[in-house]
Every structure is written in C-alpha cells, then in structure tokens.
C-alpha positions in Angstrom: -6.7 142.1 167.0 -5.1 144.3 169.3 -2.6 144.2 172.0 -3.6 145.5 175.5 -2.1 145.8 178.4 -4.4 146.1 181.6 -3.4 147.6 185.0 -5.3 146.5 188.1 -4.0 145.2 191.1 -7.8 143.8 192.3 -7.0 140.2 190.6 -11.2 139.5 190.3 -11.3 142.8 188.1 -8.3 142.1 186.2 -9.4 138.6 185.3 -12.5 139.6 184.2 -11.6 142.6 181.8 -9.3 139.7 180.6 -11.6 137.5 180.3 -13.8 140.0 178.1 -10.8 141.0 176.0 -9.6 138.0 175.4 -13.1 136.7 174.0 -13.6 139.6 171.7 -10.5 138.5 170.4 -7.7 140.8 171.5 -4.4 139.9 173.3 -4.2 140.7 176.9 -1.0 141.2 179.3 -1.9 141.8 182.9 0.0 143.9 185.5 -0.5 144.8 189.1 1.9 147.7 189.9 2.9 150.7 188.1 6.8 149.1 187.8 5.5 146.2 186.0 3.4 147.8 183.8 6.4 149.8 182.7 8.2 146.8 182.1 5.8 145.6 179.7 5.1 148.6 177.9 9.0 149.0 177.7 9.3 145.8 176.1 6.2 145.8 173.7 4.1 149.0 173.2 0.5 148.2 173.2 -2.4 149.7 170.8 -4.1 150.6 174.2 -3.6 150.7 178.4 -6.4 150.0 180.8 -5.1 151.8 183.4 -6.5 151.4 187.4 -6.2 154.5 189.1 -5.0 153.3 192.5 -1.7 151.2 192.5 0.6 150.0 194.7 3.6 152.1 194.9 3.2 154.8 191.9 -0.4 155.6 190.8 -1.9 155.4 188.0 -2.5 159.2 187.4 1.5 159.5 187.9 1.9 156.9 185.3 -0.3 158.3 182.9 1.7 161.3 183.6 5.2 159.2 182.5 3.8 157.8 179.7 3.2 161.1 178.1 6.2 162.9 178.6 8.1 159.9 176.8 8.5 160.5 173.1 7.8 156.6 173.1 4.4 156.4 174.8 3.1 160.0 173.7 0.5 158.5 171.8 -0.4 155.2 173.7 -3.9 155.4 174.1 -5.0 155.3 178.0 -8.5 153.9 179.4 -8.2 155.1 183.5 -10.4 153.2 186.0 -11.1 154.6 189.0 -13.5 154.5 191.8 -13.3 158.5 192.5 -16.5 159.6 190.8 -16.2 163.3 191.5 -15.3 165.8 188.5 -12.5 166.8 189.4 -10.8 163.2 189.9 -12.4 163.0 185.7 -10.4 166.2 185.1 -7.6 165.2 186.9 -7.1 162.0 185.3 -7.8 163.2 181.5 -5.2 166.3 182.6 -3.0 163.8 183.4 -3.1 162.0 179.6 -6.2 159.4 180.0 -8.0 159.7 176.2 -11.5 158.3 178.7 -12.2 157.8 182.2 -14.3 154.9 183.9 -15.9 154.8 187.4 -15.8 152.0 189.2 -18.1 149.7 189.8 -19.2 149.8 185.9 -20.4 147.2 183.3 -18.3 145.0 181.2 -20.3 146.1 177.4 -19.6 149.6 178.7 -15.6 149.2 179.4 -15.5 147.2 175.9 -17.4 149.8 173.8 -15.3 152.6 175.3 -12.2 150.5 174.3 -13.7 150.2 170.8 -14.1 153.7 170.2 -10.7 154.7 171.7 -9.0 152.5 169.4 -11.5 153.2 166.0 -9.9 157.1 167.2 -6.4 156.4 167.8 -5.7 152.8 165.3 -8.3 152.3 162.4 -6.7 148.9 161.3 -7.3 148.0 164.8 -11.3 147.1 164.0 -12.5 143.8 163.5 -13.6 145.0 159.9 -13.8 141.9 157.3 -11.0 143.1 155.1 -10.8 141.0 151.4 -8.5 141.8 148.9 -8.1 139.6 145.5 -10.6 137.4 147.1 -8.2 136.8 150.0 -10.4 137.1 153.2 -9.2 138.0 156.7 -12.0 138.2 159.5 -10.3 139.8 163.0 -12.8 139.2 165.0 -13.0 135.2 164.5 -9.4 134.5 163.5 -10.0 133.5 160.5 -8.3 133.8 156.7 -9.6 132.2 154.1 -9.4 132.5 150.1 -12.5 130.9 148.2 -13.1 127.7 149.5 -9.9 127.1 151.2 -9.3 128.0 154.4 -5.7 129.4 155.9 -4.2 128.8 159.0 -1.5 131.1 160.6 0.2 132.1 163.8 -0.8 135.0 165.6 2.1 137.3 164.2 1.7 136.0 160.9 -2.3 136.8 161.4 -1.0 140.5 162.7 1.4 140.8 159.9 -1.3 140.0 156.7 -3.9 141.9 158.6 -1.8 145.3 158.3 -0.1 144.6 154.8 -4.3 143.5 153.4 -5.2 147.2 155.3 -2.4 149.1 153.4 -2.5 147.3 149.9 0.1 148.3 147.4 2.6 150.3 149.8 5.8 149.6 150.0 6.8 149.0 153.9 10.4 149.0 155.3 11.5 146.6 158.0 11.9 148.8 160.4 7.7 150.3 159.5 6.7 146.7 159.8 8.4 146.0 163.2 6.9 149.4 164.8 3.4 149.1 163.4 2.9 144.5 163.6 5.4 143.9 166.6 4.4 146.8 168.4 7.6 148.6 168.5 9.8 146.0 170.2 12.8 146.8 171.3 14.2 143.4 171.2 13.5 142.3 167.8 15.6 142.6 165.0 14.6 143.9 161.4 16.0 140.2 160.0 13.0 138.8 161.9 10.5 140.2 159.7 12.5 137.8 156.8 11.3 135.0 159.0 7.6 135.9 159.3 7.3 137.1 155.9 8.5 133.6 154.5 6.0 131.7 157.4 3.1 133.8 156.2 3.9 133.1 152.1 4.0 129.3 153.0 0.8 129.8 154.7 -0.3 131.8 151.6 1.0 129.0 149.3 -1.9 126.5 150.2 -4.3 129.0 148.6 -1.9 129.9 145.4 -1.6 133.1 146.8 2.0 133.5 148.5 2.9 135.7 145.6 0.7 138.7 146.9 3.7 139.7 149.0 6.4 141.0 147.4 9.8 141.9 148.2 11.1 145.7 146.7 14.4 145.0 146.8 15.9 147.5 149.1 12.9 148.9 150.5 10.6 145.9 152.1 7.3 144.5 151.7 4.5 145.6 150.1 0.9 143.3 149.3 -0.6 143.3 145.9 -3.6 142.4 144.3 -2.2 141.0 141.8 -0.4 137.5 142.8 1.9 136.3 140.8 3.3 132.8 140.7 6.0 133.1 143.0 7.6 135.8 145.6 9.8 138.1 143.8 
C-alpha cells in the first residue's frame, strides 16, 4: 500500500485516477495547484506523484523542477500527465525530473501499470507481494493479516508499519528509520509516536499469540523476528 499524491486541476480526471488508486488499494491525496501540492508533499512525502502538466499558477514541469533540486524530494518518484504529445514536450518533462511521461487522453490499466513499475523501480516493499513470515500472513493488495486460521485486524499505520518490519525481518530499525520509511517522512510526528503504534500493532498481534515477533533493542528500536517469544522484550 502506497501513498500518492495526484496533481490535476480537471476534477473528472482527478476523481477517476482516485478512484483507480484507491481500489487497487493505495492511499490517495488530491491537489489542484502546484502550492497545494507542495503543501502536502511538505507535510507527508509520498512513495509517488502523479503530476498534471498544466496547473494553475506554477506548472507542473516547474514543479517537477522544485522537487528535484530539494534534498527532500530528490528521489520522489514523478508520473507527468500531459496533453502535449510532441517529443520534445516528453524530453522536456523527463529533463525536468518526471521518472515517465503520459499523454493525455490515455487509459486507466495504462496509468496504473506505469505506476506499478515506477514504484517496483524506485520502492520494492511497495508491491502488493503476499509476504508470510513464521506463518504470519500479510496480503497488501486485500488488506488483509492473518496467522493460521485467525484472522488480524489493524489500522492503516499499524498495516504500514508490520508490512515494512515482515519485508525487512531481523533488522534492527531506529525510530527515526521507522518514521522516514512507514510515516513517510513527516515532519510533524515525533519519534515517541512510533512507541504508540508499535504497542497498538503487538495488541493486534496478541490475538494470534504472536505480539512477541516485535522486539524492542533497547537503545536502538524495533526489529521483527521469526522467532516469537511469549511476550515483547
């Protein structure tokens, strides 16, 4: 499950990119103008921008263009739609950062499988892969945790939160890792937080006798183990 922010001002389009998103399962924020786009990638960075080329105000290309000349948003991948269909509007807009380029009008399963391979590039975990670890099962693309016959429910950070620890088995993560990597790098939150979501997601654990796969290392943070034992240490 990823977090995507998309960035079209024509609200039929917008809603129906969401509307796509949303069903395969990711978590959409929309935006209709370069400034408020900035807002929300200022306040949560995002696994992945879809990105219209023609804003109000600042365009797209000269956001694109922002975004990777902050430190922050180097990396933040970038899907640009545009109607220009000439190559040199492509060229312009993957000079200016875009990692692909869509013309206007185009199909839905074409937008989503270009999403899908920009994220398998730039975030692995991101994939709605069945991960199962100790016979603890976490299904991204239906919501869904279970371990043997019992099934887990969760809130969505919670989901996020086992979803990278079950990826990255057996590695010790810091506060700080877990807030950059889970929360998205939000600049509001403080490390103490992850406390609070790490002791929701063990009593979510508990109804499956398996809260003791996440461990405290004193000092250093979390870390998810095969081996459960019978309480969190």
């Amino acid at each position: 499950m990823s977090q995507i922010v998309v960035v079209e001002d024509e609200p039929a389009i917008a809603e129906l990119i969401s509307i796509n998103l949303r069903h395969a399962g990711h978590q959409v924020t929309l935006a209709a103008t370069a400034e408020a786009a900035r807002q929300e990638v200022d306040a949560m960075l995002p696994d992945l921008v879809v990105l219209d080329w023609m804003l109000p105000g600042q365009s797209g290309l000269a956001l694109a263009r922002f975004w990777r000349a902050n430190a922050r948003t180097r990396d933040l991948p970038i899907i640009m739609l545009t109607a220009r269909g000439e190559e040199i509007d492509k060229v312009a807009g993957l000079d200016a950062g875009a990692d692909d380029y869509l013309t206007k009008p185009f199909s839905t399963q074409e937008l989503m499988a270009r999403i899908r391979a920009v994220l398998r590039r730039k975030l692995p975990e991101a994939l709605d892969d069945v991960v199962e670890l100790a016979g603890l099962r976490i299904d991204p693309a239906t919501h869904r945790i279970s371990r043997g016959e019992v099934d887990l429910k969760m809130g969505p950070t919670e989901f996020r939160l086992l979803h990278f620890l079950m990826t990255h088995p057996e590695r010790v993560h810091s506060r700080a890792q877990l807030l950059d990597r889970v929360w998205g790098d939000h600049v509001f939150i403080e490390e103490r937080t992850v406390d609070v979501h790490v002791k929701r997601l063990r009593e979510a654990l508990s109804h499956a006798q398996c809260a003791g796969m996440v461990e405290t290392v004193r000092g250093a943070g979390y870390r998810l183990t095969r081996h459960a034992t019978l309480a969190p240490t």
